[in-house]
DOFI-593997 format. One record per residue (C-alpha): residue number from 1; residue in one letter; chain; x negated, y, z. Coordinates in steps of 0.2 Angstrom, whole numbers, plus 5000, padded with zeros to 4 digits. Layout:
BEGIN
<r><resi>NUM</resi><resn>a</resn><chain>A</chain><px>X</px><py>Y</py><pz>Z</pz></r>
...
***
This chain:
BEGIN
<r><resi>1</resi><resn>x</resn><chain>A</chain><px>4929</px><py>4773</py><pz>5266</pz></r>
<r><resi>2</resi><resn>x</resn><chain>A</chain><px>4918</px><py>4789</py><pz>5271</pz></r>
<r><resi>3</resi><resn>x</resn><chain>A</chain><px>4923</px><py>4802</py><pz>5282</pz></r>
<r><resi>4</resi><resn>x</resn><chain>A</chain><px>4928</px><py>4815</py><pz>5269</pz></r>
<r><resi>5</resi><resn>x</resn><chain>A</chain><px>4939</px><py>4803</py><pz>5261</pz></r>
<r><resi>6</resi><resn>x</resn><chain>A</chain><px>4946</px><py>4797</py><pz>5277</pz></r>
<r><resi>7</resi><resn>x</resn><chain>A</chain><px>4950</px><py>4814</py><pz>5281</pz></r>
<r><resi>8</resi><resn>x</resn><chain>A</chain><px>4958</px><py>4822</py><pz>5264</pz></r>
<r><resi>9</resi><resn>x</resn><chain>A</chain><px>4969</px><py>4804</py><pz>5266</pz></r>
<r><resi>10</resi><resn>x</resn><chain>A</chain><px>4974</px><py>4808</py><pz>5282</pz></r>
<r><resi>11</resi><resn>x</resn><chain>A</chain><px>4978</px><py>4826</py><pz>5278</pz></r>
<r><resi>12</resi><resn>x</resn><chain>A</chain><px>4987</px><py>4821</py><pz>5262</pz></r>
<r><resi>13</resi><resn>x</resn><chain>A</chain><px>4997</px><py>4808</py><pz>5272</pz></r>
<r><resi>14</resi><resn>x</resn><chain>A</chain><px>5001</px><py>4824</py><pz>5288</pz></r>
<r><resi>15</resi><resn>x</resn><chain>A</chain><px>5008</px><py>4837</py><pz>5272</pz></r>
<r><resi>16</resi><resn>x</resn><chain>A</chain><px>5015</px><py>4825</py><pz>5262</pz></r>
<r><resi>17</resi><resn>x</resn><chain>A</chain><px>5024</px><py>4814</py><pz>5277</pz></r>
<r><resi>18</resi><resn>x</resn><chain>A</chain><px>5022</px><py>4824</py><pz>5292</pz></r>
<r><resi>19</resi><resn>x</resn><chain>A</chain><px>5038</px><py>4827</py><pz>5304</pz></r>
<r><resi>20</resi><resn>x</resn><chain>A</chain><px>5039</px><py>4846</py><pz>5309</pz></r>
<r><resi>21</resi><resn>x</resn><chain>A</chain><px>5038</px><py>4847</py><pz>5327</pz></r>
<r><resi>22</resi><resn>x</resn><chain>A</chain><px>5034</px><py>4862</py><pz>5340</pz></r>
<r><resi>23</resi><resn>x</resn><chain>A</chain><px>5022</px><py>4860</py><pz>5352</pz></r>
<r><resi>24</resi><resn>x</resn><chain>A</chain><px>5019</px><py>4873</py><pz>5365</pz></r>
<r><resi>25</resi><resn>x</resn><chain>A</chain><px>5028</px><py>4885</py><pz>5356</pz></r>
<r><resi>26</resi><resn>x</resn><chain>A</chain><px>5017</px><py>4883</py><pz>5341</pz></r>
<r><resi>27</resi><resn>x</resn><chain>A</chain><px>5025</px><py>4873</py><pz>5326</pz></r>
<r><resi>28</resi><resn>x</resn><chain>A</chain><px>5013</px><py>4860</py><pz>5319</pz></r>
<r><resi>29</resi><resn>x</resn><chain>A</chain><px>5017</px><py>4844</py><pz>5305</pz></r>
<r><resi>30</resi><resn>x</resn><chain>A</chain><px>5012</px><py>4829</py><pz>5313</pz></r>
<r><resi>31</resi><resn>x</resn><chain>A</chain><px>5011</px><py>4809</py><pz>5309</pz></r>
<r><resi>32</resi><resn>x</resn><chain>A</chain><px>5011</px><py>4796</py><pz>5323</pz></r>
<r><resi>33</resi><resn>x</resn><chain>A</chain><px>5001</px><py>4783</py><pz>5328</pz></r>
<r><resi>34</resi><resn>x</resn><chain>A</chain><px>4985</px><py>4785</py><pz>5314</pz></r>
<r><resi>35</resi><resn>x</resn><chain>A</chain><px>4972</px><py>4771</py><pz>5315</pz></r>
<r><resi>36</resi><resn>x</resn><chain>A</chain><px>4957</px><py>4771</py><pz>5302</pz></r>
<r><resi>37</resi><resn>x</resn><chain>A</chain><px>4937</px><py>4765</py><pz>5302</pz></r>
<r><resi>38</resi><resn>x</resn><chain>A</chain><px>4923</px><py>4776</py><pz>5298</pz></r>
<r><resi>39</resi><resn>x</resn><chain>A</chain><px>4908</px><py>4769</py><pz>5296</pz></r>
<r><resi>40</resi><resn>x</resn><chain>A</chain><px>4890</px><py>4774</py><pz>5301</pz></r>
<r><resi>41</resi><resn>x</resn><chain>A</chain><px>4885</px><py>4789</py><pz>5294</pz></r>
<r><resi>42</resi><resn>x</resn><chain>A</chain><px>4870</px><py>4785</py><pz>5280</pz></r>
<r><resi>43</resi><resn>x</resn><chain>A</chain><px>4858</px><py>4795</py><pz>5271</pz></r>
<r><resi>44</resi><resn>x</resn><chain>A</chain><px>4851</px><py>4791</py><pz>5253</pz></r>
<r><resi>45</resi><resn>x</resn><chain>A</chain><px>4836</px><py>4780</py><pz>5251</pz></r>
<r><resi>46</resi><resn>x</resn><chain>A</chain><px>4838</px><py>4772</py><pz>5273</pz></r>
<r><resi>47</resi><resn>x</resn><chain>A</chain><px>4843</px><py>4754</py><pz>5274</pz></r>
<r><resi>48</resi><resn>x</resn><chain>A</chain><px>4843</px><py>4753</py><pz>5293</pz></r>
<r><resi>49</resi><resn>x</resn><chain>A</chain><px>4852</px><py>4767</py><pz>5303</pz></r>
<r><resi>50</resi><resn>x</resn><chain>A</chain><px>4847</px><py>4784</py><pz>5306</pz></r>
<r><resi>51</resi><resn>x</resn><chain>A</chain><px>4840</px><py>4789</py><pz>5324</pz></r>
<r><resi>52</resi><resn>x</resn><chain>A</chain><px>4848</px><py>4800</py><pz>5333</pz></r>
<r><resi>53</resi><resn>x</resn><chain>A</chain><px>4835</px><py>4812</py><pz>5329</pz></r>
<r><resi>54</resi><resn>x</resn><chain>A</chain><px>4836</px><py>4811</py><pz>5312</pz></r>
<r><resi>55</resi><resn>x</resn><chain>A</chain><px>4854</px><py>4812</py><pz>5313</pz></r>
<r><resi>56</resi><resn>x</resn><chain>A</chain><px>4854</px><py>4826</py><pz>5320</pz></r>
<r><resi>57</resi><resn>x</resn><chain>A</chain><px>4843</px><py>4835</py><pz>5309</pz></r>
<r><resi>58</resi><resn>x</resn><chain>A</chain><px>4852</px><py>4833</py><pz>5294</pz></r>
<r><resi>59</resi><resn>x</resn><chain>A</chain><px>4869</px><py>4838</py><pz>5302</pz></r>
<r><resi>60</resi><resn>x</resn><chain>A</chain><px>4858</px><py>4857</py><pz>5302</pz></r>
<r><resi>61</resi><resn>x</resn><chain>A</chain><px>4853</px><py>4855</py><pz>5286</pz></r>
<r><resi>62</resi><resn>x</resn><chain>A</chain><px>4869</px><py>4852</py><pz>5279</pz></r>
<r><resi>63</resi><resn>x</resn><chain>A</chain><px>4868</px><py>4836</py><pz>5275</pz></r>
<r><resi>64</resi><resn>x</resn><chain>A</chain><px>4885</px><py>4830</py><pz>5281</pz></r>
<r><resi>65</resi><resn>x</resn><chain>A</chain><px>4894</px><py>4845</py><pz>5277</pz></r>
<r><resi>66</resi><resn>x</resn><chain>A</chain><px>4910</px><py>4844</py><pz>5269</pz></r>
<r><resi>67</resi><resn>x</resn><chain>A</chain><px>4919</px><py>4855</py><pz>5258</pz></r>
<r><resi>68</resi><resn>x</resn><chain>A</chain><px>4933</px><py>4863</py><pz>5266</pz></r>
<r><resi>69</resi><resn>x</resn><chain>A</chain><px>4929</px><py>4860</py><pz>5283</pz></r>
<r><resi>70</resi><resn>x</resn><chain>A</chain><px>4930</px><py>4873</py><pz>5296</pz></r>
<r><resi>71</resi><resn>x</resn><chain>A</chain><px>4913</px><py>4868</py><pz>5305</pz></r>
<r><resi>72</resi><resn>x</resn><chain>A</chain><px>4897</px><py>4866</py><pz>5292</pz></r>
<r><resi>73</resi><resn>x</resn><chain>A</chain><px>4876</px><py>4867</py><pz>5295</pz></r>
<r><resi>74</resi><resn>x</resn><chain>A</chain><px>4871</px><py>4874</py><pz>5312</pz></r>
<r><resi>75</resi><resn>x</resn><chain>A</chain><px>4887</px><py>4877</py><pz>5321</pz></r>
<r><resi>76</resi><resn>x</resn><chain>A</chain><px>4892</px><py>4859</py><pz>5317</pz></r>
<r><resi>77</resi><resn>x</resn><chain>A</chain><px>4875</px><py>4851</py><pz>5324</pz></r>
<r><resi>78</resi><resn>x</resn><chain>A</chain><px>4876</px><py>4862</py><pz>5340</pz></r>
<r><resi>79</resi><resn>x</resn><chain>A</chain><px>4892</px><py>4855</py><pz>5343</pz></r>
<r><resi>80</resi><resn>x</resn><chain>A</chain><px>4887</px><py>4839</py><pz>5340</pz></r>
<r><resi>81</resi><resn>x</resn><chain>A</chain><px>4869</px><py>4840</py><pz>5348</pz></r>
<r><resi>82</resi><resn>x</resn><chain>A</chain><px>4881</px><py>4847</py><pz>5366</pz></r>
<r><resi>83</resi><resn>x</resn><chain>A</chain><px>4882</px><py>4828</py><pz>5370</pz></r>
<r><resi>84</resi><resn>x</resn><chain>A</chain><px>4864</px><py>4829</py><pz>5374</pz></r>
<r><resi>85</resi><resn>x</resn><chain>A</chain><px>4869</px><py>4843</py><pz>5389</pz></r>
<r><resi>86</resi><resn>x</resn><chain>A</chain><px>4882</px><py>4834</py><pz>5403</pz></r>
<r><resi>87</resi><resn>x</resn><chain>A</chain><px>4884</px><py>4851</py><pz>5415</pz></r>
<r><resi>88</resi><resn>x</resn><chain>A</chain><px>4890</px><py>4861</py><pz>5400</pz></r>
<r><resi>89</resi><resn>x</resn><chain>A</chain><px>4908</px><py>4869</py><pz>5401</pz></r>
<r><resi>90</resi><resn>x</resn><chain>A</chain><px>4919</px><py>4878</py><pz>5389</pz></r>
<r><resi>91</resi><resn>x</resn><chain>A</chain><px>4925</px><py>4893</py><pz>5403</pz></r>
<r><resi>92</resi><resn>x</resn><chain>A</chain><px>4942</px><py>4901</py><pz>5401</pz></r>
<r><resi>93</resi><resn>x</resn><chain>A</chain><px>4956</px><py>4890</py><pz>5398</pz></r>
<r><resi>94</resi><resn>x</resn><chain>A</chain><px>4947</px><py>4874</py><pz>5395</pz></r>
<r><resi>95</resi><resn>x</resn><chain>A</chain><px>4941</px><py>4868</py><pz>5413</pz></r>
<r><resi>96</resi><resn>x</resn><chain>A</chain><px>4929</px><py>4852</py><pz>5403</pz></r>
<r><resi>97</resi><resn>x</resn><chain>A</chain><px>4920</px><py>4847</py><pz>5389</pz></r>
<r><resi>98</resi><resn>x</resn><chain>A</chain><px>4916</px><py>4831</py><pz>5381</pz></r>
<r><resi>99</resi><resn>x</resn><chain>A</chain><px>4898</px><py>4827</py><pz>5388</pz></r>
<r><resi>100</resi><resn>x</resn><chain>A</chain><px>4903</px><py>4833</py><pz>5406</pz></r>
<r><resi>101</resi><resn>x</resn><chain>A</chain><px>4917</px><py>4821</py><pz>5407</pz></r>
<r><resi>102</resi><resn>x</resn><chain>A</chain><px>4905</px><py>4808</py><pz>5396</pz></r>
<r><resi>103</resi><resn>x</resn><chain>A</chain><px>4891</px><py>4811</py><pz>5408</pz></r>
<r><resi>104</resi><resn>x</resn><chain>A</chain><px>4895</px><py>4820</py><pz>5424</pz></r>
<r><resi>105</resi><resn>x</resn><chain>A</chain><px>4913</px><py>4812</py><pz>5429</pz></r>
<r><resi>106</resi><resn>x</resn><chain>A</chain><px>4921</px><py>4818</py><pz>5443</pz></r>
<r><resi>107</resi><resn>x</resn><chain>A</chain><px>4929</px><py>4802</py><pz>5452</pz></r>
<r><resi>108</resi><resn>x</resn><chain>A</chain><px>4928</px><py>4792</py><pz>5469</pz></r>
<r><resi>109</resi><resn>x</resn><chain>A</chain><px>4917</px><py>4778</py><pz>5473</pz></r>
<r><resi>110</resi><resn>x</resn><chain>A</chain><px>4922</px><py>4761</py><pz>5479</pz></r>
<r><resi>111</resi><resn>x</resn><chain>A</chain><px>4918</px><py>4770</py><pz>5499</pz></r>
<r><resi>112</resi><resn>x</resn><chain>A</chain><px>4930</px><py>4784</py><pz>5495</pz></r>
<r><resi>113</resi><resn>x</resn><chain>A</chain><px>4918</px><py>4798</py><pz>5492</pz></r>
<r><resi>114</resi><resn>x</resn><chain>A</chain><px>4917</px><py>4809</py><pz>5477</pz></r>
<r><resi>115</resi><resn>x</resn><chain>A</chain><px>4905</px><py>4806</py><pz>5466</pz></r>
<r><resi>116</resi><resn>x</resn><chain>A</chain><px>4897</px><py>4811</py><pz>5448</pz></r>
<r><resi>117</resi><resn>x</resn><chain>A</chain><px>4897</px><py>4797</py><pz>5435</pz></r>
<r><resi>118</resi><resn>x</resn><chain>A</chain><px>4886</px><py>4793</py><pz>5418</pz></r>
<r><resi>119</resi><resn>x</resn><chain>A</chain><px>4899</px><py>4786</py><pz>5409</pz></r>
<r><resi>120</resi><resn>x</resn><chain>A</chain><px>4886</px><py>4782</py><pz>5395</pz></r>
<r><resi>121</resi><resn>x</resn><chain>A</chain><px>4876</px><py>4775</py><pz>5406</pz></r>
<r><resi>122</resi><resn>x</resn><chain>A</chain><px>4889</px><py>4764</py><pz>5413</pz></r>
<r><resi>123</resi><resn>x</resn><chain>A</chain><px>4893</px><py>4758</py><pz>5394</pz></r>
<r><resi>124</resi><resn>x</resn><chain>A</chain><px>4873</px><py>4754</py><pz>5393</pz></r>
<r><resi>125</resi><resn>x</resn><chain>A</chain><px>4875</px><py>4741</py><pz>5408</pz></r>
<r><resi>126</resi><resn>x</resn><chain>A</chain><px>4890</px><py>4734</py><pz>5405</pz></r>
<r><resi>127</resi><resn>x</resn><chain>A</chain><px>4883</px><py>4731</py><pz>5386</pz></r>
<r><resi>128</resi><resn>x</resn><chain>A</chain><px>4863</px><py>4724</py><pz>5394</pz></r>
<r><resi>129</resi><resn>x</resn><chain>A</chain><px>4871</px><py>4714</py><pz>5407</pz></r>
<r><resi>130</resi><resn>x</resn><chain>A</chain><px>4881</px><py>4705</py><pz>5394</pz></r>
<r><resi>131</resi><resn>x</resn><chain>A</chain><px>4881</px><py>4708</py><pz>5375</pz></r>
<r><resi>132</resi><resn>x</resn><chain>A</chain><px>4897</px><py>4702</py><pz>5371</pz></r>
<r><resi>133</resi><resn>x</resn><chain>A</chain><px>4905</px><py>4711</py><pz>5384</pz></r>
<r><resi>134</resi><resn>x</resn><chain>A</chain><px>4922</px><py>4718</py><pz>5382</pz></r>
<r><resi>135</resi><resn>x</resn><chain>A</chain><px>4922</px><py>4729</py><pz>5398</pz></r>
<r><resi>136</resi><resn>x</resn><chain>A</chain><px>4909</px><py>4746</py><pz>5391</pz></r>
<r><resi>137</resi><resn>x</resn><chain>A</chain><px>4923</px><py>4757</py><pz>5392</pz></r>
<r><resi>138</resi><resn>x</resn><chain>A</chain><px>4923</px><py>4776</py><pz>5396</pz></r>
<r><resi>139</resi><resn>x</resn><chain>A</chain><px>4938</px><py>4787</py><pz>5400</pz></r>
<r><resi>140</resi><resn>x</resn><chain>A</chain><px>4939</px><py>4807</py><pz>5397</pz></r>
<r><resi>141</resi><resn>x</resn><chain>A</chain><px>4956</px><py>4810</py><pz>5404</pz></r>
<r><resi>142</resi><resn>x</resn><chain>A</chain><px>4957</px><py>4809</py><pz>5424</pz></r>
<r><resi>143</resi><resn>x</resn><chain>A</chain><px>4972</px><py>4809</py><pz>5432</pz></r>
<r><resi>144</resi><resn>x</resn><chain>A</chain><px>4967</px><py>4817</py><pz>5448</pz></r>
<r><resi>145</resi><resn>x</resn><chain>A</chain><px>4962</px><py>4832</py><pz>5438</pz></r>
<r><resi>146</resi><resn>x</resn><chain>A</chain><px>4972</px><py>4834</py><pz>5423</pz></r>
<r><resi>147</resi><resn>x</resn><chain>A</chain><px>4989</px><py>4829</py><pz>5430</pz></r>
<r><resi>148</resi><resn>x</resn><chain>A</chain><px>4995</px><py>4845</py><pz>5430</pz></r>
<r><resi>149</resi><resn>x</resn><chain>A</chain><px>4984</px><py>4855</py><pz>5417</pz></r>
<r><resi>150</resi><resn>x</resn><chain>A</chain><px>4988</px><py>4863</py><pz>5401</pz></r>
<r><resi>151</resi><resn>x</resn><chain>A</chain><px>4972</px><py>4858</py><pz>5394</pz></r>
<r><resi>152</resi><resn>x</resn><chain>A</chain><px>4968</px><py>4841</py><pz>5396</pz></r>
<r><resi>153</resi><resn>x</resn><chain>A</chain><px>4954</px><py>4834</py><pz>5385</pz></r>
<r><resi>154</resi><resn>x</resn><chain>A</chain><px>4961</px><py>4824</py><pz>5367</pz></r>
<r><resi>155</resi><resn>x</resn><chain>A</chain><px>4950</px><py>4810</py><pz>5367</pz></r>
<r><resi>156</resi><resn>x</resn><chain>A</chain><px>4953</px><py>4799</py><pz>5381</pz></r>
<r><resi>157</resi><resn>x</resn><chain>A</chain><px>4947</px><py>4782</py><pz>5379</pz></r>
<r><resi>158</resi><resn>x</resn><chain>A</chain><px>4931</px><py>4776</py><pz>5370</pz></r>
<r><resi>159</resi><resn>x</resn><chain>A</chain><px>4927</px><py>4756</py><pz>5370</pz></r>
<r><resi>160</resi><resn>x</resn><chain>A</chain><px>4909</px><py>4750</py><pz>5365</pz></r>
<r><resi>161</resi><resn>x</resn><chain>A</chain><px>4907</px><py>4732</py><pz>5359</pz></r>
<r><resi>162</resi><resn>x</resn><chain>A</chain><px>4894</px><py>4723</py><pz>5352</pz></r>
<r><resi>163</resi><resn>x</resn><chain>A</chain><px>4897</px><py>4707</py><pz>5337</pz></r>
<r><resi>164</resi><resn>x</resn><chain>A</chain><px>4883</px><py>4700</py><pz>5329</pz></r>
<r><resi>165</resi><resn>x</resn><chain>A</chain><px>4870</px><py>4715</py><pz>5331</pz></r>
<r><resi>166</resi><resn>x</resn><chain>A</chain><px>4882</px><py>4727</py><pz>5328</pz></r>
<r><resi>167</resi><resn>x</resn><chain>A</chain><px>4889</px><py>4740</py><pz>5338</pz></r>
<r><resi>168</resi><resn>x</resn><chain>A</chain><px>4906</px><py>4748</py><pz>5336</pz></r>
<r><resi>169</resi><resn>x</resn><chain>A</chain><px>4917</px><py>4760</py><pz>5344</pz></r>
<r><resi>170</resi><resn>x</resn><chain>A</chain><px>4934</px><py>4760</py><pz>5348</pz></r>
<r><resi>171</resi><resn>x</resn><chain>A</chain><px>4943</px><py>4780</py><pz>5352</pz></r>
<r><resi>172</resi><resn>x</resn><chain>A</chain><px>4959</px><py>4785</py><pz>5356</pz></r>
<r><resi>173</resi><resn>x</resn><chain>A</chain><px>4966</px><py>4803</py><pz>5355</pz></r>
<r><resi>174</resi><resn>x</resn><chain>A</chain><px>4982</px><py>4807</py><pz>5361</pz></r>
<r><resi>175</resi><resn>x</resn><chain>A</chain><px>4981</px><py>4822</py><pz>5354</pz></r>
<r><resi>176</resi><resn>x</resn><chain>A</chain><px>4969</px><py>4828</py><pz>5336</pz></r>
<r><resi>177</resi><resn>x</resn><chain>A</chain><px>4968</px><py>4843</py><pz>5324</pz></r>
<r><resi>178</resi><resn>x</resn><chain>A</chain><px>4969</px><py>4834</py><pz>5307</pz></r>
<r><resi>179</resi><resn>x</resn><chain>A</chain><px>4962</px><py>4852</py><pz>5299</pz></r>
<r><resi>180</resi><resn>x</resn><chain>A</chain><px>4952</px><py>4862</py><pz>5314</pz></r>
<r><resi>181</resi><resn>x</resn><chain>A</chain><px>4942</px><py>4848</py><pz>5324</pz></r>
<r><resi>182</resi><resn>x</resn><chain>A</chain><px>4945</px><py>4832</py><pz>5314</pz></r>
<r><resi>183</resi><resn>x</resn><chain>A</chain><px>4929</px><py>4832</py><pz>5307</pz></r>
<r><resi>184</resi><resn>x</resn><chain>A</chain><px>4917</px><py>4838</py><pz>5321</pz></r>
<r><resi>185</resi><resn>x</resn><chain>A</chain><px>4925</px><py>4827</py><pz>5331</pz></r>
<r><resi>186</resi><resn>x</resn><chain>A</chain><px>4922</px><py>4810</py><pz>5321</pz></r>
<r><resi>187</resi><resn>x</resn><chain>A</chain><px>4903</px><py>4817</py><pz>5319</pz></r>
<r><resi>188</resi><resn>x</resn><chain>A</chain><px>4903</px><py>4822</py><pz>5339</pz></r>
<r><resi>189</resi><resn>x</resn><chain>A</chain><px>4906</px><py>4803</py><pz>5341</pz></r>
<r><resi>190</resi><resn>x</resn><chain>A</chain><px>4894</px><py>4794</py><pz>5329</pz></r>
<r><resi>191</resi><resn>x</resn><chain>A</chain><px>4883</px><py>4803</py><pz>5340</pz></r>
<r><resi>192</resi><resn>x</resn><chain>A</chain><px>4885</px><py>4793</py><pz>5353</pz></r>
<r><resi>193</resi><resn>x</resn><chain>A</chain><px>4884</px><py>4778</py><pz>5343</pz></r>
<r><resi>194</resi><resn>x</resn><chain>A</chain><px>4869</px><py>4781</py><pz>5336</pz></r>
<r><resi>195</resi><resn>x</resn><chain>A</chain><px>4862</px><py>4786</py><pz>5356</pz></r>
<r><resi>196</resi><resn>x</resn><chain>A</chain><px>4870</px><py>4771</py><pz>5363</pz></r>
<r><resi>197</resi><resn>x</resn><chain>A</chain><px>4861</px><py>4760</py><pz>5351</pz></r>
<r><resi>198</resi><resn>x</resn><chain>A</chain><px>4844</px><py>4769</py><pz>5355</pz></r>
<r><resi>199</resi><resn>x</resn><chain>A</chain><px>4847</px><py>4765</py><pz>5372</pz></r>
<r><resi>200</resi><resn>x</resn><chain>A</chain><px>4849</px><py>4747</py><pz>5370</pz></r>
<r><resi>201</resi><resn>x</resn><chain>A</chain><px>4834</px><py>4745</py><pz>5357</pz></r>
<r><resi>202</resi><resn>x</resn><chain>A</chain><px>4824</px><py>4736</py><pz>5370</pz></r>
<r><resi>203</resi><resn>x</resn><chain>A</chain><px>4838</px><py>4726</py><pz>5372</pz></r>
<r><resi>204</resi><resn>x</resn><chain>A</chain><px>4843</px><py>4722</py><pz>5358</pz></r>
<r><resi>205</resi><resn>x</resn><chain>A</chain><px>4829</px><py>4727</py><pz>5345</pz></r>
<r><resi>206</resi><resn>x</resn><chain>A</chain><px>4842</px><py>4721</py><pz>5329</pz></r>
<r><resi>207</resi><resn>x</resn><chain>A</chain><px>4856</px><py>4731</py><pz>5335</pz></r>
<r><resi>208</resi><resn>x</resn><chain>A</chain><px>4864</px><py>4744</py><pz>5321</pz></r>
<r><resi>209</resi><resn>x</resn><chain>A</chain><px>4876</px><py>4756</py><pz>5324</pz></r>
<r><resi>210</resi><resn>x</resn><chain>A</chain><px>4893</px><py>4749</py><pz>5313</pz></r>
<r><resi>211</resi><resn>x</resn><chain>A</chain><px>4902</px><py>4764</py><pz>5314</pz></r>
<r><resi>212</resi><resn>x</resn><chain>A</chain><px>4920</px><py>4768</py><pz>5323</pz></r>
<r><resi>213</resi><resn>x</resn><chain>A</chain><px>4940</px><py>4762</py><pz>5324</pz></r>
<r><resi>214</resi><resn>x</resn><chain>A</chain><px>4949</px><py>4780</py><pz>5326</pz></r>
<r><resi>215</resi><resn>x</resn><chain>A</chain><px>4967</px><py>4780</py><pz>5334</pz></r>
<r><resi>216</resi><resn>x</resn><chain>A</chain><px>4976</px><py>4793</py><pz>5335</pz></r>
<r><resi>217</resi><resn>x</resn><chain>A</chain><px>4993</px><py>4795</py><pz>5346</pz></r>
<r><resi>218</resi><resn>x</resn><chain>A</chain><px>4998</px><py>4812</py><pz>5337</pz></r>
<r><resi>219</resi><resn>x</resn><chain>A</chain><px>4989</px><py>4818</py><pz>5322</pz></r>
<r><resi>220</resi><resn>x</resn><chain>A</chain><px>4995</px><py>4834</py><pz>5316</pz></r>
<r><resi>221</resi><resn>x</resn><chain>A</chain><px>4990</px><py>4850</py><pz>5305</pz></r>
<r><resi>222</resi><resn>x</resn><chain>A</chain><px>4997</px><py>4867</py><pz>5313</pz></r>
<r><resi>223</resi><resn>x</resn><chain>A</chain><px>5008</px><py>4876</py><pz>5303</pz></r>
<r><resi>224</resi><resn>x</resn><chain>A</chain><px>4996</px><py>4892</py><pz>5301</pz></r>
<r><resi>225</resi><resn>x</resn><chain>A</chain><px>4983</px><py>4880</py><pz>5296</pz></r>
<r><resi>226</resi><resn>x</resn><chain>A</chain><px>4995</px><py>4872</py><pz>5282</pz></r>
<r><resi>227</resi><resn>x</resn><chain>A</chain><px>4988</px><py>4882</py><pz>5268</pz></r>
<r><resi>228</resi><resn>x</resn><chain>A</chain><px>4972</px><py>4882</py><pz>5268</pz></r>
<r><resi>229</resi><resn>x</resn><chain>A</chain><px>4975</px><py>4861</py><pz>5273</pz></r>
<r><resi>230</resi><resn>x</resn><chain>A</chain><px>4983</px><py>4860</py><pz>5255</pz></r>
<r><resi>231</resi><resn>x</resn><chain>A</chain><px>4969</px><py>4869</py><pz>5246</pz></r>
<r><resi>232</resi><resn>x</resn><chain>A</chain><px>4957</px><py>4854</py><pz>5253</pz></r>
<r><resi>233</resi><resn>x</resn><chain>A</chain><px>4966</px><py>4841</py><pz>5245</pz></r>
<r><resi>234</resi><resn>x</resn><chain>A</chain><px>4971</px><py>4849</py><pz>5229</pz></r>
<r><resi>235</resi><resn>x</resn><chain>A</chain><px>4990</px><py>4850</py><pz>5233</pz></r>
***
C-alpha cells in the first residue's frame, strides 16, 4: 500500500475508532499500537530505486506531494533534505532534532568520556561487517537527556536489516501526529534508506532500498486538527 493510502487508512481508523484522551492539556483522538509497511518510494518509468539525489529532487518538484497534507514542494524537501546537516537545532522549546540525534549523539564511551556519535555510520558498520546482521540499530531518545524533558524526540528507535539484497527499516514512535507530521515524517525516513543504501553500494552493489515497518505506540489526530482530518478522507 502507498503512503497516501496508508495514511488516509490510518486517519480513517484514528476518527472513526479513536479513544478521546488529553494530553498536556490539549485533547487529541488517539488509537494504540499502529503497525504498517510502506514501501520504497518510486517514480514512473525507474525499475531500480531512486538515488538520494533524485529523491530529493522530486520531493521539490512535487512529485510526492499529497493532497491534504500540511507539508508539500519545497518546505517538505527542506525538511527532509535537514538529515544531510547533523549540528542543526530547532531552538525554543525543542532542545534536538532528528539528524543531530541521528548524527551527532551526545552519549558516553566505553572509558567514560562524553562523546558525539554517527549513528548512521554505526548502522553502516554494523551492516558491512556483517550483512545479515541484526544489530544496525540507532536510538533517538536518550535517557540522560530527556529524562526529565517536556519535549523529548517521537521517534526513538530505528533497526536496519538486510535480506536477500534488500534493505528495510524497522521505526518505532512513542508518540506521532497522524494529521500534522505523519507524512514528512515517513518521507524524512525513506531518506535515510535510500542514503544508507548508497553508503553500502560498494558493499553491496545489488542492494535496494525495500521500504519501512512503521510502529507507532500512540497515533493520534488532535482535536483542533479533527476537521480538517475528515475533509482528507471524505468523512
Amino acid at each position: 500500500m502507498n503512503m497516501e493510502k496508508t495514511w488516509k487508512k490510518l486517519l480513517k481508523e484514528i476518527i472513526t475508532n479513536g479513544h478521546l484522551h488529553t494530553k498536556d492539556d490539549t485533547l487529541i483522538h488517539e488509537i494504540i499500537g499502529a503497525h504498517e509497511f510502506l514501501p520504497a518510494p518510486v517514480a514512473h518509468g525507474l525499475t531500480n530505486n531512486l538515488s538520494s539525489e533524485q529523491y530529493l529532487d522530486l520531493i521539490k518538484k512535487g512529485y510526492f506531494d499529497i493532497d491534504g497534507a500540511v507539508m508539500h514542494g519545497e518546505a517538505l524537501h527542506d525538511y527532509v533534505a535537514s538529515l544531510d546537516d547533523k549540528f542543526i537545532i530547532d531552538g525554543g522549546d525543542f532542545v534536538y532534532t532528528y539528524p543531530e540525534r541521528l548524527m551527532n549523539y551526545t552519549t558516553v564511551d566505553r572509558f567514560g568520556e562524553i562523546t558525539q556519535v554517527d549513528q548512521l555510520e554505526i548502522l553502516k558498520y554494523r551492516l558491512t561487517e556483517n550483512s545479515g546482521s541484526n544489530r544496525a540499530v540507532a536510538t533517538l531518545y536518550n535517557c540522560g537527556l530527556d529524562g526529565v524533558e517536556a519535549h523529548i524526540p517521537c521517534l526513538n528507535w530505528i533497526q536496519a536489516l538486510i535480506r536477500d539484497d534488500k534493505l528495510t527499516l524497522t521505526i518505532m514512535f512513542r508518540s506521532n501526529d497522524c494529521y500534522g507530521a505523519w507524512t514528512s515524517n515517513m518521507m524524512f525516513i525513506h531518506y535515510i534508506g535510500f542514503k544508507l543504501v548508497e553508503s553500502l553500494k560498494e558493499e553491496y552493489p545489488l542492494l535496494q532500498y525495500h521500504g519501512l515497518y512503521y510502529n507507532a505506540s500512540s497515533l493520534h489526530i488532535y482535536d483542533n486538527d479533527l476537521r480538517a482530518a475528515k475533509k482528507v478522507v471524505d468523512l
